[in-house]
N, C-alpha and C positions, 0 to 999 in steps of 0.2 A: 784555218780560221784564226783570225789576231784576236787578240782583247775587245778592242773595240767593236769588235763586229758577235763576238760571242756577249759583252753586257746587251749590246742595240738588239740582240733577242730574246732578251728578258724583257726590254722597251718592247717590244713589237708584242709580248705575252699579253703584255699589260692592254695594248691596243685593242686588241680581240677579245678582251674581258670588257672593255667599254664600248665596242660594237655590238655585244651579245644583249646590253643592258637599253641597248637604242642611244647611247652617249657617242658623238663621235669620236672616229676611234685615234683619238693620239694618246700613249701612254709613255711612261716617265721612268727613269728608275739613279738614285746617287748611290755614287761605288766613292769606297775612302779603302785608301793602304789597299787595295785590291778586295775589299770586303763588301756582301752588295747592303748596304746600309735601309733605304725604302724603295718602295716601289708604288705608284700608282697610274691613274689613267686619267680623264677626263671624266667631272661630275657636275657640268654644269645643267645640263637638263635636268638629271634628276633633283639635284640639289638645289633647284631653282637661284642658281648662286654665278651671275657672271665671270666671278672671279674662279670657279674651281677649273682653272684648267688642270691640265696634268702636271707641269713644272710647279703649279702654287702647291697641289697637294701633297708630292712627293718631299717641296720643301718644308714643309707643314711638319709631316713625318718624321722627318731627317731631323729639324730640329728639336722634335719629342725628344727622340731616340736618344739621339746625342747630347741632350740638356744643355742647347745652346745655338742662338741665334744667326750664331756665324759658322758655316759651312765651310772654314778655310781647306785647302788642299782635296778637296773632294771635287769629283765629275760627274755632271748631271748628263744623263743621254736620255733624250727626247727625239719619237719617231718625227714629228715635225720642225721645223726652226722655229724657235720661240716669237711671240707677239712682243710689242713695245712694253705690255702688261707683265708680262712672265720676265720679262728679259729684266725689268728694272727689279721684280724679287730675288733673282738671279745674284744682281750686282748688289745689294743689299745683304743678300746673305753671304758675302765675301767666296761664290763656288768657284773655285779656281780654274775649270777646263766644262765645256759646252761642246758634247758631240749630237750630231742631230743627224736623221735619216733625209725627208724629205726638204727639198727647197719650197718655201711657201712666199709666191710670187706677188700675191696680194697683200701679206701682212707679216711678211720677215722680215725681222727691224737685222738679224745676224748677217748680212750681206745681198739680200734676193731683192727684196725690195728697199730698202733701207739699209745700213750698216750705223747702229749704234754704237757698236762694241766698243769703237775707240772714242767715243763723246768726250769732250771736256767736263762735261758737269758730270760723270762720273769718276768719283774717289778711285775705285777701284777697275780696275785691269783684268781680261778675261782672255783664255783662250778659247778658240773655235774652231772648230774642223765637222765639216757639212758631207753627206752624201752616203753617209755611213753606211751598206744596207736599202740604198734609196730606191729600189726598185720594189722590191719588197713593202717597205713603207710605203709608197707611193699607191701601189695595187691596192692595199686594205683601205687607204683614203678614196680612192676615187669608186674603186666596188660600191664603198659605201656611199657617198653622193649619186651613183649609178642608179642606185638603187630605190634612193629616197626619192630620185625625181619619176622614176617608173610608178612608183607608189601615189605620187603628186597627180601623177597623166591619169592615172586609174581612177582617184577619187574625183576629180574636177572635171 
């Protein structure tokens, strides 16, 4: 097992801590100098808060932690590829590398459906590398849409 695939199962922890809660389950975690700095999951159901995805929280965290808004030289791993929403906190927080499990085909701005990464109107410069673990990631998302829509048929 590489680095990248032992962080992206802390991410994947995180996942299944925000499936257990009814949050779908994408979770987050920044690694700096090899140290795992936060970790979070998705809180926007509970939180009644569109914006808690996992990459806002964990960056949320991450800048407590470190007493500072710019997350330079730090890698965010996230079991999903981030939204056009996550991705611009991303680039704002100056995080230097973006590894993600699953491709998200409907609203991946990181290459699936969109590639922002290299946008002009962004300052800053990211790298990305996709597929992390994707399998894995993958199965915990769609279980859980499996799941809600079986629940759906039941109650309607």
């Amino acid at each position: 097992m590489n680095d990248d695939q032992k962080w992206m199962k802390l991410a994947i922890k995180q996942s299944i801590k925000a499936e257990k809660k009814g949050e779908i389950p994408v979770g987050a975690i920044i690694v700096k100098d090899g140290i795992l700095i936060s970790s979070s999951h998705n809180e926007s159901i509970m939180g009644h808060d569109p914006t808690a995805h996992a990459e806002i929280q964990v960056i949320r965290l991450a800048g407590k932690k470190l007493k500072n808004y710019r997350l330079t030289g730090s890698t965010l791993y996230v079991t999903l590829e981030p939204c056009a929403m996550c991705l611009g906190a991303i680039m704002h927080a100056r995080i230097g590398k973006v590894i993600y499990g699953a491709y998200d085909i409907k609203s991946g701005v990181c290459g699936s459906n969109q590639n922002l990464t290299s946008a002009s109107f962004f300052n800053h410069k990211i790298k990305v590398s996709g597929g992390i673990l994707e399998g894995e990631c993958k199965l915990i998302l769609s279980s859980f849409f499996y799941a809600r829509r079986r629940i759906d048929k039941l109650t309607n």
